[in-house]
N, C-alpha and C positions, 0 to 999 in steps of 0.2 A: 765131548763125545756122547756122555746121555742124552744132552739138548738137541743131540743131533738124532736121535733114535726115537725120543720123545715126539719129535714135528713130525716126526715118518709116519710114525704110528701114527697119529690123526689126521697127519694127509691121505693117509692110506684110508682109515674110517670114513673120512668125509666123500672122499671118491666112492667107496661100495655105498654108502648112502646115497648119493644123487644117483648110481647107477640103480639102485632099488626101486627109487622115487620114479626111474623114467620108466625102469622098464616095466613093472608091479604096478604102478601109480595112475601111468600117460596109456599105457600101450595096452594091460589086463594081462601082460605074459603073466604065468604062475600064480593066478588066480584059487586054481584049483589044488595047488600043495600049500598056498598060503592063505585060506578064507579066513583068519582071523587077523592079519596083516594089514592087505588089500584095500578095508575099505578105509585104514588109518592113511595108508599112502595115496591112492584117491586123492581123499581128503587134502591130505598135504600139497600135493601135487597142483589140485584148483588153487591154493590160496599163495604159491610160488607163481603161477599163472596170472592172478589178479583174477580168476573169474567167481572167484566164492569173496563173501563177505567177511570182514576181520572180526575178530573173538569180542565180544563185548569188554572184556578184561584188557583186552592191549590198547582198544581204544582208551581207555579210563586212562592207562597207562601214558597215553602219545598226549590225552587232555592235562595231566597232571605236568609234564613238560614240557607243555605250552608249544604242543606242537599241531598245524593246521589240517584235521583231521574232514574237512569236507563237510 
């Protein structure tokens, strides 16, 4: 039963998070009650997109696991 309340709960999180992402991130809803948010989800949003560039770090990352990073 907790295993089962446990998943909820992060199903539940992970849904208000991409809903943030689209609407705050994609769209600029709630820009103005959330300015210190906004440009984190922005951000986010480009690189779920593929239109921003990946973190120098992950790459290091994807190089270390010998994985074909372009």
């Amino acid at each position: 039963m907790t295993a089962i309340v446990v998943a909820s709960l992060l199903l539940l999180a992970l849904i208000v998070a991409i809903v943030g992402v689209v609407v705050i991130g994609l769209e600029g809803r709630g820009v103005a009650r959330l300015p210190r948010l906004a440009p984190r989800l922005r951000r986010a949003a480009r690189h779920l997109n593929g239109e921003a560039t990946p973190p120098p770090a992950f790459l290091r990352l994807l190089r270390r696991l010998h994985v074909d990073v372009g």
